[in-house]
DRENLO-92024 format. One record per residue (C-alpha): residue number from 1; residue in one letter; x, y, z. Coordinates in steps of 0.2 Angstrom, whole numbers, plus 5000, padded with zeros to 4 digits. Layout:
<gupas>
<gupa NUM,"A",<X,Y,Z>> ...
</gupas>
This chain:
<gupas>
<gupa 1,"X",<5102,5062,4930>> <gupa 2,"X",<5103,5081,4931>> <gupa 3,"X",<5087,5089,4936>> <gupa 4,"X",<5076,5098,4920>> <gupa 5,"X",<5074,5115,4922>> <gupa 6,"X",<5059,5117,4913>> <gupa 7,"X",<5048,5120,4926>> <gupa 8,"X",<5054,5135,4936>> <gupa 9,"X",<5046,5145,4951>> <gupa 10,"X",<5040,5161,4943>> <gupa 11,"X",<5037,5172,4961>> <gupa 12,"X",<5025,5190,4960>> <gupa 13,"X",<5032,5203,4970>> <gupa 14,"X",<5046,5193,4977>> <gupa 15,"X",<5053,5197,4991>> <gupa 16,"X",<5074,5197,4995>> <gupa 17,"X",<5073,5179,5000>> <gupa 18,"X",<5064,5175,4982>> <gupa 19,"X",<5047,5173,4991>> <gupa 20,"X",<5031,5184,4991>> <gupa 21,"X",<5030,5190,5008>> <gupa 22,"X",<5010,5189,5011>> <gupa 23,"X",<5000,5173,5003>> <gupa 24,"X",<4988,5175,4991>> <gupa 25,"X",<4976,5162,4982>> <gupa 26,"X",<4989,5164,4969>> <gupa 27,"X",<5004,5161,4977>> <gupa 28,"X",<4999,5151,4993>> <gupa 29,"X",<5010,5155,5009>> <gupa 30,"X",<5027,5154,5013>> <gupa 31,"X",<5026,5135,5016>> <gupa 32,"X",<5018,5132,4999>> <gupa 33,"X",<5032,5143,4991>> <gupa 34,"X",<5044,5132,4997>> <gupa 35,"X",<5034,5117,4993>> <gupa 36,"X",<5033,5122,4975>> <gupa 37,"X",<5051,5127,4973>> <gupa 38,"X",<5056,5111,4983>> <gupa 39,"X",<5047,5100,4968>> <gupa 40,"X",<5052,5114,4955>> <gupa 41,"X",<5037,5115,4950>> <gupa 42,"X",<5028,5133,4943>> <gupa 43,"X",<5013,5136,4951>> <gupa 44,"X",<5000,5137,4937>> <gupa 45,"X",<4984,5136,4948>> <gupa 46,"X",<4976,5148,4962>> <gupa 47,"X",<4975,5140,4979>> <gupa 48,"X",<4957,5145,4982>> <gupa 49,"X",<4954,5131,4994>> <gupa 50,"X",<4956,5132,5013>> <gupa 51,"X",<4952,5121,5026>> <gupa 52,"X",<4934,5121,5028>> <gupa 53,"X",<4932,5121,5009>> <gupa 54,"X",<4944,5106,5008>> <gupa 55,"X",<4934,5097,5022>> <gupa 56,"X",<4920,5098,5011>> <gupa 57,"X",<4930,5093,4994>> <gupa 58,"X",<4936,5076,5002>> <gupa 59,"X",<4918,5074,5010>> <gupa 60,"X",<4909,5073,4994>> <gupa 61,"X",<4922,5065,4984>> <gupa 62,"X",<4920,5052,4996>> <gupa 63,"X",<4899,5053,4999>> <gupa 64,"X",<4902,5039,5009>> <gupa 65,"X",<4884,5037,5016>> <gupa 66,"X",<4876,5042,4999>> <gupa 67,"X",<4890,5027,4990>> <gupa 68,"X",<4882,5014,5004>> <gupa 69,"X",<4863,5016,4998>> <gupa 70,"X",<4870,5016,4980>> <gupa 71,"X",<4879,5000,4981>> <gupa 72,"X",<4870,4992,4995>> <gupa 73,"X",<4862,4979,4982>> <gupa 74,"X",<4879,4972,4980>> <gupa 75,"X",<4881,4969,4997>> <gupa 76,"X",<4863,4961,5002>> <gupa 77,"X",<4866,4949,4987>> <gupa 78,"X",<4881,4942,4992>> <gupa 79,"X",<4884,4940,5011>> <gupa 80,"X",<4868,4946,5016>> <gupa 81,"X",<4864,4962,5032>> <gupa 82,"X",<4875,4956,5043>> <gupa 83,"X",<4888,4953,5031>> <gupa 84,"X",<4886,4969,5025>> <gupa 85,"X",<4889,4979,5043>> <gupa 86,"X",<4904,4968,5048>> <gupa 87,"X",<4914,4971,5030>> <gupa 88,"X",<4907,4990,5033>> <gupa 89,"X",<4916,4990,5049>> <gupa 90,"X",<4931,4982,5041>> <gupa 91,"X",<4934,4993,5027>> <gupa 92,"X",<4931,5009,5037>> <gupa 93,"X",<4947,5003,5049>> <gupa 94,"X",<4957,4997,5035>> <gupa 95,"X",<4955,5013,5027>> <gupa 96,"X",<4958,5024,5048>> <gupa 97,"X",<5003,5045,4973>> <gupa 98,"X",<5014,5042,4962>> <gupa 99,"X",<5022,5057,4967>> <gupa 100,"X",<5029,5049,4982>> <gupa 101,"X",<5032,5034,4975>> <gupa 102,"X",<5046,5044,4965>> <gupa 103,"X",<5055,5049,4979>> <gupa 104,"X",<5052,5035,4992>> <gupa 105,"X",<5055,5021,4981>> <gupa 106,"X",<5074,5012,4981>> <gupa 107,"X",<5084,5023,4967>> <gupa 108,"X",<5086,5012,4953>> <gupa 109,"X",<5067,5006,4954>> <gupa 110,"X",<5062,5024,4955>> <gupa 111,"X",<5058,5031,4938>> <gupa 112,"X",<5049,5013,4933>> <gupa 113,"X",<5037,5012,4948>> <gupa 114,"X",<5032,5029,4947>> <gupa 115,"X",<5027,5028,4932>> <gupa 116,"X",<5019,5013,4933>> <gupa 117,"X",<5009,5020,4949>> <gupa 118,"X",<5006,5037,4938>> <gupa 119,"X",<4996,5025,4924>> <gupa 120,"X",<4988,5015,4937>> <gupa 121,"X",<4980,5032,4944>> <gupa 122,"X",<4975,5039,4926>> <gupa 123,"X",<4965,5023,4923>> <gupa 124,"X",<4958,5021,4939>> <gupa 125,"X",<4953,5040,4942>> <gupa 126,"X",<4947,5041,4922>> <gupa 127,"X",<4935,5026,4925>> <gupa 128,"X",<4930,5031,4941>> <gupa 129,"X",<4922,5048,4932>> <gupa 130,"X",<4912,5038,4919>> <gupa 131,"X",<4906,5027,4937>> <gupa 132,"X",<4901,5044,4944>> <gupa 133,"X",<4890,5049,4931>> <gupa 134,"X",<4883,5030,4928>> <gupa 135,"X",<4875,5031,4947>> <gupa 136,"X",<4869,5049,4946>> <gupa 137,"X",<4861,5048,4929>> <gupa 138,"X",<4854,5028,4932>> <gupa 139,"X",<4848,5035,4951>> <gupa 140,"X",<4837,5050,4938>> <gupa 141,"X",<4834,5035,4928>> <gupa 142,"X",<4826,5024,4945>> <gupa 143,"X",<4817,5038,4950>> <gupa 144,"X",<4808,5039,4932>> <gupa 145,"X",<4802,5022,4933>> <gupa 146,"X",<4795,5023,4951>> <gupa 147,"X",<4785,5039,4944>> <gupa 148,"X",<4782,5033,4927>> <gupa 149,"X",<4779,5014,4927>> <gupa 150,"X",<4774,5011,4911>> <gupa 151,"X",<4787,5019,4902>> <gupa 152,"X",<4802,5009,4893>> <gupa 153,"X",<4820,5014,4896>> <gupa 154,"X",<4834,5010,4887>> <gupa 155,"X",<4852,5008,4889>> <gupa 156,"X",<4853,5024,4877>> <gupa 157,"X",<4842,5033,4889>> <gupa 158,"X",<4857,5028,4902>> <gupa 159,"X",<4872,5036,4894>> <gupa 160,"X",<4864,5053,4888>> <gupa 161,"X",<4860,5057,4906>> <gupa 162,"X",<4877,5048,4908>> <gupa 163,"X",<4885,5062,4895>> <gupa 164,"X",<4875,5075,4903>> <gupa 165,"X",<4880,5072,4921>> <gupa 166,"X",<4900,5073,4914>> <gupa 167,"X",<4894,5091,4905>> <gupa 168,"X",<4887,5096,4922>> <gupa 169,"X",<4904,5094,4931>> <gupa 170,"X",<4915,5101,4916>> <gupa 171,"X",<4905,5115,4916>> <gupa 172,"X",<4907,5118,4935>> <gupa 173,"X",<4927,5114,4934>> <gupa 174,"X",<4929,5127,4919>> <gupa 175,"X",<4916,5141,4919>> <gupa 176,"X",<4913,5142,4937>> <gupa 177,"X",<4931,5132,4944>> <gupa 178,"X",<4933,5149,4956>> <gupa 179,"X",<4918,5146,4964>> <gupa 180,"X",<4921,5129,4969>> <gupa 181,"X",<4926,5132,4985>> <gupa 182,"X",<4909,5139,4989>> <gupa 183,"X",<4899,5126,4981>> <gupa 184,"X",<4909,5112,4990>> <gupa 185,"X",<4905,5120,5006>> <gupa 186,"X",<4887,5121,5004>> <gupa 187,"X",<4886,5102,4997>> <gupa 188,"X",<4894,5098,5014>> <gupa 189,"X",<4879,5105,5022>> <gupa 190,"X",<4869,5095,5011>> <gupa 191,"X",<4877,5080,5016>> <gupa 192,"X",<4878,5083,5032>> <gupa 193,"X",<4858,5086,5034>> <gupa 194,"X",<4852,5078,5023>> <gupa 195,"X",<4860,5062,5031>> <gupa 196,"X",<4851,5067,5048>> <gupa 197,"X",<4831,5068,5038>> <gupa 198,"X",<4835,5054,5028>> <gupa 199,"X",<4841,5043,5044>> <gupa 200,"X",<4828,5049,5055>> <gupa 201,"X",<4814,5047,5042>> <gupa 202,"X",<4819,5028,5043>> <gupa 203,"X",<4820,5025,5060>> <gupa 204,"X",<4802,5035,5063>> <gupa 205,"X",<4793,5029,5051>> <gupa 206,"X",<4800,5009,5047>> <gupa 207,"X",<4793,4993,5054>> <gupa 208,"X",<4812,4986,5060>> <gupa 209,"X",<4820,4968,5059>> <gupa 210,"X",<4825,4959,5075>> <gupa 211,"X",<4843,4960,5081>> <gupa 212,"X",<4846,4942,5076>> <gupa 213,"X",<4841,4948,5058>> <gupa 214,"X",<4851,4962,5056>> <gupa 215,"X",<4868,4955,5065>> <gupa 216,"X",<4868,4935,5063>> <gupa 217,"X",<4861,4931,5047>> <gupa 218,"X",<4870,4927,5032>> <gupa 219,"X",<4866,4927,5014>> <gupa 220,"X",<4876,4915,5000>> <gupa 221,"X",<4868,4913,4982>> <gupa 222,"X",<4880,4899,4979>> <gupa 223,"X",<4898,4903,4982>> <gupa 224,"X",<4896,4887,4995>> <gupa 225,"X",<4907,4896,5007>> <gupa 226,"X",<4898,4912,5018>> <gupa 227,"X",<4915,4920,5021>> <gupa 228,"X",<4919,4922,5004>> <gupa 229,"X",<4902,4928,4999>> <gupa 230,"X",<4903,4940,5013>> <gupa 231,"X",<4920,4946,5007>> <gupa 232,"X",<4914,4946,4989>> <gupa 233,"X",<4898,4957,4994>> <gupa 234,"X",<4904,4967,5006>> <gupa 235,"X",<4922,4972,5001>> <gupa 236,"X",<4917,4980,4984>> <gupa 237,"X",<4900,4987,4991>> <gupa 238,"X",<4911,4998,5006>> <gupa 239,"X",<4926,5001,4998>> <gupa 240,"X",<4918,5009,4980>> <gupa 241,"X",<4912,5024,4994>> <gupa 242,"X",<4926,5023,5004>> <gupa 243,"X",<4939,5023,4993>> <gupa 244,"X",<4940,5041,4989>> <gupa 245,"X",<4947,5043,5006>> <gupa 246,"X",<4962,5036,5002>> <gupa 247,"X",<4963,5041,4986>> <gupa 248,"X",<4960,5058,4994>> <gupa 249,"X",<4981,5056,5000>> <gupa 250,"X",<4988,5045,4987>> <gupa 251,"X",<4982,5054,4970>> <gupa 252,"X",<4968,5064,4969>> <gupa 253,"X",<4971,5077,4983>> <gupa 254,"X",<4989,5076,4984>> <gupa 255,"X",<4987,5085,4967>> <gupa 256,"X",<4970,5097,4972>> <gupa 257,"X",<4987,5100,4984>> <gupa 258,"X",<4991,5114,4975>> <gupa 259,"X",<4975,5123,4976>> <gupa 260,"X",<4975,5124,4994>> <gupa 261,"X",<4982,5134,5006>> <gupa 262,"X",<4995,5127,5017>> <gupa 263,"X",<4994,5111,5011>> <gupa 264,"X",<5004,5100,5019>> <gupa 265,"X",<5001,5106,5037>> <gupa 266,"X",<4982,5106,5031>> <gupa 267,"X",<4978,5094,5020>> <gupa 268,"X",<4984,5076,5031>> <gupa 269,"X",<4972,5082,5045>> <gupa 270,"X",<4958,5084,5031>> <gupa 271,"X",<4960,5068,5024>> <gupa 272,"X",<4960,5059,5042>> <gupa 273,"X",<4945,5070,5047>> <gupa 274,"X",<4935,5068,5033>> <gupa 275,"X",<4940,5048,5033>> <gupa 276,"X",<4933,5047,5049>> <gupa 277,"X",<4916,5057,5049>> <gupa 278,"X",<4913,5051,5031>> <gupa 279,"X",<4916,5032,5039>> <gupa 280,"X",<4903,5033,5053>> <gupa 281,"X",<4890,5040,5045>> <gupa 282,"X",<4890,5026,5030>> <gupa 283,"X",<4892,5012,5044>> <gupa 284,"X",<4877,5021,5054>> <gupa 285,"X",<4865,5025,5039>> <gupa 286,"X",<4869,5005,5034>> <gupa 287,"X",<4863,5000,5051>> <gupa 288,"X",<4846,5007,5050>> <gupa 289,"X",<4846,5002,5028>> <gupa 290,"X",<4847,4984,5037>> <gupa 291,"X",<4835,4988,5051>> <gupa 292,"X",<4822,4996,5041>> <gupa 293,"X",<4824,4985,5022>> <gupa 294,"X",<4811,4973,5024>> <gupa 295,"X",<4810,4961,5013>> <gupa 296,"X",<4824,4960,5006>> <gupa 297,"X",<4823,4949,4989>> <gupa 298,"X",<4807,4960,4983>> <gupa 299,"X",<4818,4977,4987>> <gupa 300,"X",<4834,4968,4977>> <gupa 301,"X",<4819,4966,4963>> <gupa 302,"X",<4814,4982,4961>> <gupa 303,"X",<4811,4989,4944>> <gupa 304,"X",<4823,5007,4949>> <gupa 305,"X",<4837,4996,4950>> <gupa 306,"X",<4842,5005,4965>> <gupa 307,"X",<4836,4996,4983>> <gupa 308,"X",<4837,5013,4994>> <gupa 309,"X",<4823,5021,4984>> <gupa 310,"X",<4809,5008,4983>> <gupa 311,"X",<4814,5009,5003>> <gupa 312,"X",<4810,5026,5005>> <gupa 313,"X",<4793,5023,4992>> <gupa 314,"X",<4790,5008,5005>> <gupa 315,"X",<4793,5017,5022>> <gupa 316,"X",<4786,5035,5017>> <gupa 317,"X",<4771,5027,5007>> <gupa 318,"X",<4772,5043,4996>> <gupa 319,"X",<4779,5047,4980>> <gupa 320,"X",<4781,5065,4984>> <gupa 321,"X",<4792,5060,5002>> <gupa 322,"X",<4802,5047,4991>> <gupa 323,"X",<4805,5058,4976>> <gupa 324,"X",<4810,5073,4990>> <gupa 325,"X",<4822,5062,5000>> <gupa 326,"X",<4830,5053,4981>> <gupa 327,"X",<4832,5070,4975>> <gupa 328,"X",<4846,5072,4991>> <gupa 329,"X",<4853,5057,4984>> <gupa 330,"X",<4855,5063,4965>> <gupa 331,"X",<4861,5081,4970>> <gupa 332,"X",<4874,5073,4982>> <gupa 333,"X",<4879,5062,4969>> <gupa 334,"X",<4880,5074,4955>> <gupa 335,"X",<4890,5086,4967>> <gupa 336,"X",<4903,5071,4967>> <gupa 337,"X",<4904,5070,4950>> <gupa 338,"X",<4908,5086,4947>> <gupa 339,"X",<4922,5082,4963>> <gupa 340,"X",<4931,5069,4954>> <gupa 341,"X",<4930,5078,4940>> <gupa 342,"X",<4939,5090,4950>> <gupa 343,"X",<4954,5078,4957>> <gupa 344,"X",<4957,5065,4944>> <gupa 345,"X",<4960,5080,4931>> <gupa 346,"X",<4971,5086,4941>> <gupa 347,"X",<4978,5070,4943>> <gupa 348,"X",<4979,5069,4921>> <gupa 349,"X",<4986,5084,4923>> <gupa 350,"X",<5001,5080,4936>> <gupa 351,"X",<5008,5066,4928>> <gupa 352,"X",<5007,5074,4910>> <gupa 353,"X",<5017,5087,4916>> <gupa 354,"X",<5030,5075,4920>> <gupa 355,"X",<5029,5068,4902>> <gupa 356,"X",<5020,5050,4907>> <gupa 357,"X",<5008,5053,4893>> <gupa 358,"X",<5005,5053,4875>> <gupa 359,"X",<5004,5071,4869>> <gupa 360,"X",<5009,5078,4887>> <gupa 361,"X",<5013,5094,4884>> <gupa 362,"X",<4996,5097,4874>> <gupa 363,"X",<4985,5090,4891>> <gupa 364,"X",<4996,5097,4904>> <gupa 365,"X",<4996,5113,4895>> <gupa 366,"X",<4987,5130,4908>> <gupa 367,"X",<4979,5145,4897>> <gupa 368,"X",<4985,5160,4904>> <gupa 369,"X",<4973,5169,4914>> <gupa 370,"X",<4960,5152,4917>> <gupa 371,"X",<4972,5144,4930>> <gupa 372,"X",<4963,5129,4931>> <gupa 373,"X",<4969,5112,4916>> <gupa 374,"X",<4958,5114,4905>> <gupa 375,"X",<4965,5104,4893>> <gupa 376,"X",<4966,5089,4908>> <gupa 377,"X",<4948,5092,4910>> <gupa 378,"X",<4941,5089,4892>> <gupa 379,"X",<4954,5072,4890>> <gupa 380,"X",<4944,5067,4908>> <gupa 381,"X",<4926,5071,4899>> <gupa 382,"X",<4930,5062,4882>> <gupa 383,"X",<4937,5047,4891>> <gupa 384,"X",<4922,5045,4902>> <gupa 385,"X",<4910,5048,4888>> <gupa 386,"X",<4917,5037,4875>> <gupa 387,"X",<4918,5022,4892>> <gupa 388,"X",<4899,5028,4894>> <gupa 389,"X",<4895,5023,4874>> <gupa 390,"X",<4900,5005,4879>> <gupa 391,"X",<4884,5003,4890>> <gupa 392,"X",<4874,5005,4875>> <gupa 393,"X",<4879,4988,4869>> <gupa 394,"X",<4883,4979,4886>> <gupa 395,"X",<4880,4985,4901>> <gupa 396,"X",<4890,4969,4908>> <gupa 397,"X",<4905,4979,4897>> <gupa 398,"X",<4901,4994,4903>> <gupa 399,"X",<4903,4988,4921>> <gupa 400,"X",<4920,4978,4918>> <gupa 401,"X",<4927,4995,4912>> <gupa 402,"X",<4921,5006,4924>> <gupa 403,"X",<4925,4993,4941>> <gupa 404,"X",<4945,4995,4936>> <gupa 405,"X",<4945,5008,4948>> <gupa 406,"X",<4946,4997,4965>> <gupa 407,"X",<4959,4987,4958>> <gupa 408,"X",<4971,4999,4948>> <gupa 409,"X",<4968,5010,4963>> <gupa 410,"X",<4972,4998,4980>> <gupa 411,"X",<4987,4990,4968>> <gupa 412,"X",<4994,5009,4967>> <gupa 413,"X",<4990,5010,4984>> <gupa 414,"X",<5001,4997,4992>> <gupa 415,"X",<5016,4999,4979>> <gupa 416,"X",<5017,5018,4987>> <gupa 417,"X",<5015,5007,5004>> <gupa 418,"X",<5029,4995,5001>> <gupa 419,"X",<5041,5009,4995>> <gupa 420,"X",<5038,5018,5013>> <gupa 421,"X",<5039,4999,5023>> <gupa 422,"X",<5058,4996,5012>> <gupa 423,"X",<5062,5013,5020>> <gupa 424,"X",<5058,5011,5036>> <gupa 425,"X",<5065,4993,5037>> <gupa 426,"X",<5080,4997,5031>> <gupa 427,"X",<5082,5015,5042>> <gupa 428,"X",<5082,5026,5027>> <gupa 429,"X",<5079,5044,5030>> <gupa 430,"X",<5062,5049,5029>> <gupa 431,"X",<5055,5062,5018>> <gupa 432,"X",<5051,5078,5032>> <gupa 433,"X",<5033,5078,5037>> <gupa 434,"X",<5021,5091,5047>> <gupa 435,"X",<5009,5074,5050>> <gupa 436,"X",<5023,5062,5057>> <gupa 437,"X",<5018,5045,5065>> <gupa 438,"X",<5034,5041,5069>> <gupa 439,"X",<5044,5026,5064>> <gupa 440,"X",<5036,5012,5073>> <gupa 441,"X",<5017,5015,5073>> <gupa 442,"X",<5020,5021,5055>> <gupa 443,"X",<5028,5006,5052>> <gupa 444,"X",<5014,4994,5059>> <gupa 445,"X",<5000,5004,5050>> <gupa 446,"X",<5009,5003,5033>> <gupa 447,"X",<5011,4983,5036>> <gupa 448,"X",<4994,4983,5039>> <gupa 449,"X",<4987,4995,5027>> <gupa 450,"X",<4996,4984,5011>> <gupa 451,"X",<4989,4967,5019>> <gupa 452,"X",<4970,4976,5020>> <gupa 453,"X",<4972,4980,5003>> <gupa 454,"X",<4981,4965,4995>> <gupa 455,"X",<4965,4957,4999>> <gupa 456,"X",<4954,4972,4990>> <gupa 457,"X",<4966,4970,4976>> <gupa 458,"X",<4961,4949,4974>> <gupa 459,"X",<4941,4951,4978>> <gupa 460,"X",<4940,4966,4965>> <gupa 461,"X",<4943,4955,4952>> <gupa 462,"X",<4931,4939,4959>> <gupa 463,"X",<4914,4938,4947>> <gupa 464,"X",<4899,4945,4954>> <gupa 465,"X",<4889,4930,4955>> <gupa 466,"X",<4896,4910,4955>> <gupa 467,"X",<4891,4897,4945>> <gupa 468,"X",<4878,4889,4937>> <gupa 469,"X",<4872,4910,4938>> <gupa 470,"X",<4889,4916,4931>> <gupa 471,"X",<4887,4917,4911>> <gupa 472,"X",<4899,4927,4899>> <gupa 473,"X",<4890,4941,4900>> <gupa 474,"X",<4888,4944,4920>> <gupa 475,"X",<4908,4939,4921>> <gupa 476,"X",<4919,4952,4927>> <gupa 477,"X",<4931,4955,4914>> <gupa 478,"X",<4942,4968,4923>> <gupa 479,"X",<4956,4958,4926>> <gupa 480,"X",<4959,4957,4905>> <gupa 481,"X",<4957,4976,4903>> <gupa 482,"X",<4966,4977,4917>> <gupa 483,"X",<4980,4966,4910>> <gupa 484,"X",<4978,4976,4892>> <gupa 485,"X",<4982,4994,4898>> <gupa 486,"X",<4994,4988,4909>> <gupa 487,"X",<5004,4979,4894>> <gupa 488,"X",<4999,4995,4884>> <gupa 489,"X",<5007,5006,4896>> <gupa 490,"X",<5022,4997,4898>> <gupa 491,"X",<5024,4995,4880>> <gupa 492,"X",<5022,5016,4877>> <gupa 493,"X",<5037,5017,4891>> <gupa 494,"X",<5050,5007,4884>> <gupa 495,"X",<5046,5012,4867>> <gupa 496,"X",<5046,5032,4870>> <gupa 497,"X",<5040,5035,4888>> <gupa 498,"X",<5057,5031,4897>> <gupa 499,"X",<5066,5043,4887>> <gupa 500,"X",<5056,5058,4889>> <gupa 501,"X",<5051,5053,4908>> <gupa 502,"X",<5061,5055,4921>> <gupa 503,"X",<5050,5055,4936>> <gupa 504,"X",<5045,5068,4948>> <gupa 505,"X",<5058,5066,4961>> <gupa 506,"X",<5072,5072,4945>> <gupa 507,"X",<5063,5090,4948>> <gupa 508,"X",<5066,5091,4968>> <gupa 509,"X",<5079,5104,4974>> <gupa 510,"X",<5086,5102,4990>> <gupa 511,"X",<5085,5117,5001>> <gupa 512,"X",<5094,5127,5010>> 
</gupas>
């Protein structure tokens, strides 16, 4: 198919070679340029990020330490301390796009995959937004009933800090999307520090468990098997925080791409940096959780619904201490909220502008003068608020929706993985890399990348509690919304989508 033309490099200043001599946060540098004009793709929005501002983006997208604390009552119930640690360790090693699915995959399968990858991101990065702002605004929520016992919230209550949280990030990502940069790079120092007070804190002040506590005991509700109730526990609880680092490669940052500067030599050292340093301190702030918990079914019981802060009320013996070290927590959370906000409009934005959506042109569409999607950024907000009216009735619901994100996400993940292993194995020419692994060691980490997350993928979809505690309410229904949007999408594409999509690897030129 010949190549649309739509999208056109438009260079300022250009120089004889067609390029701008000297970068700017308009035009990027000379690598970008080319980048740009390799994809045939205009560049619509200033590349305002640079490396230490990028560090900080994929830090807090991930809040991998801040993620632990938040989900660590999943983990405890199912699988128990040392259940949690070992699964920690495990994810952080398995975790050591469409777009690339387009041009890795075999030829004839590459239109469908891609786009089948691009729907898999848009649902799993639009949920993920509503998730965001469900633990910041329930985390305000928590500390309001430590302070205020007596008082009643409701699941209302819930889903207007739920809306208000999703403002918050809009309004960073529109009004103030220059300054961006500059507020991810003081969140990382946040993150960073607050991590040592709240770490130390713990270890000063808490009566700690014996090693035989913390490393050999084993919790299963039921499941009859400790292995699975470990896997259950301890895979979703490590990879919802940890999952931001991949997604950091294969969808979210691989479009904040074009807002940085030098992206592809800077951005795979980011993403493995960040993986890293984000990786240790969750498994090291979950070591001292599991030294310093306590007991454990009476903090699993607490009335805030969040373990970590009747912890901090527990080992402080302060209100003030508890609501200083939680208010870390929230401001950390809410700065990743406003992060995803950032990456999965982008991510809206990318695969609209190759026409994989309803009303593409409309969301894919850049105001003149704002440089940034709006339009992307509103379809993100109303998508996540709307998800956020579904706790009012159910929260069960509300949870079902929102825990797509794993599953659509690893599933995106290893299709992307599988079309690089078809490549290798069968000695096709790679696509040129400034991060190259080479054949062989790429070949064994792809291998075992896919078989890490073909296992996330099944355990996503497990219920959260076996029987006689499972009921129709506490079931994890992701698996049929899953199934729904997936027969949805499919549906849209070979009704209209396959005759106004043609994938991205259609636009790429090939260079001289």
């Amino acid at each position: 198919m010949q190549a649309p033309e739509k999208n056109v490099i438009v260079s300022q200043a250009p120089t004889q070679d067609g390029y701008v001599s000297t970068h700017s946060p308009k035009t990027g540098t000379l690598a970008d340029q080319k980048g740009m004009e390799r994809m045939n793709k205009k560049q619509e929005t200033r590349r305002d990020f640079k490396n230490v501002t990028m560090l900080a983006f994929s830090m807090i997208l991930m809040c991998s330490w801040e993620g632990v604390l938040s989900t660590s009552a999943i983990a405890f119930g199912n699988g128990g301390r040392a259940g949690a640690l070992y699964t920690n360790l495990a994810v952080w090693l398995g975790f050591i796009a469409y777009h690339w699915v387009s041009e890795l995959a075999p030829k004839r399968l590459q239109k469908l995959l891609s786009y089948i990858v691009g729907w898999l991101g848009v649902l799993g990065w639009q949920t993920g937004i509503a998730f965001s702002g469900y633990l910041t605004g329930t985390q305000i929520q928590g500390l309001l009933v430590l302070n205020y016992p007596g008082f009643v919230f409701d699941r209302w209550h819930g889903t207007l800090l739920i809306i208000a949280m999703l403002s918050f990030a809009v309004f960073f990502n529109t009004v103030l999307a220059h300054r961006l940069p500059l507020v991810e790079g003081l969140i990382l120092f946040i993150h960073v520090f607050g991590f040592i007070g709240i770490f130390a804190t713990l270890l000063a002040l808490s009566p700690k468990a014996s090693h035989e506590a913390v490393w050999n005991t084993f919790y299963d509700p039921g499941w009859n098997n400790t292995g699975l109730s470990t896997l259950i526990g301890g895979l979703v609880a490590a990879t919802a925080p940890l999952l931001g680092a991949d997604a950091a490669g294969k969808s979210t940052h691989t479009h904040m791409a074009e807002e940085l500067q030098d992206a592809a030599y800077s951005l795979p050292r980011v993403m493995t940096l960040a993986t890293f340093a984000n990786g240790l301190m969750a498994f090291v702030m979950l070591i001292a959780i599991c030294y310093c918990i306590g007991d454990i079914d009476a903090v699993l019981s607490t009335p805030t619904g969040y373990p970590f802060i009747q912890i901090f009320c527990n080992t402080t013996g302060s209100l003030a201490a508890t609501n200083a070290m939680t208010a870390f927590i929230i401001i950390l959370s809410a700065s990743s909220c406003i992060t995803i906000m950032a990456g999965s409009s982008r991510q809206l934005f990318a695969f609209a502008r190759d026409d994989g959506l309803p009303f593409s042109k409309w969301v894919a569409h850049v105001r003149p003068g704002l440089d940034v999607p709006v339009n992307a950024i509103l379809v993100s907000f109303t998508f996540a608020a709307c998800i956020s009216l579904v706790n009012i009735g159910s929260t069960a619901a509300f949870n079902s929706i929102t825990s797509l994100g794993t599953g659509t996400l690893t599933i995106s993940y290893i299709i992307c993985l599988s079309c690089m292993i078809w490549l290798r194995i069968n000695s096709k020419a790679l696509l040129p890399s400034r991060f190259d692994l080479g054949r062989s060691f790429g070949l064994a980490l792809n291998v075992t990348a896919v078989g890490f997350l073909v296992l996330v993928f099944v355990i996503a979809f497990f219920p959260p509690v076996p029987d006689p505690l499972l009921t129709v309410v506490s079931m994890n229904w992701s698996i049929l919304i899953f199934g729904v949007v997936v027969l949805f999408s499919m549906s849209y594409y070979f009704l209209w989508g396959r005759k106004v999509y043609v994938g991205p690897v259609e636009y790429v030129r090939v260079l001289g």
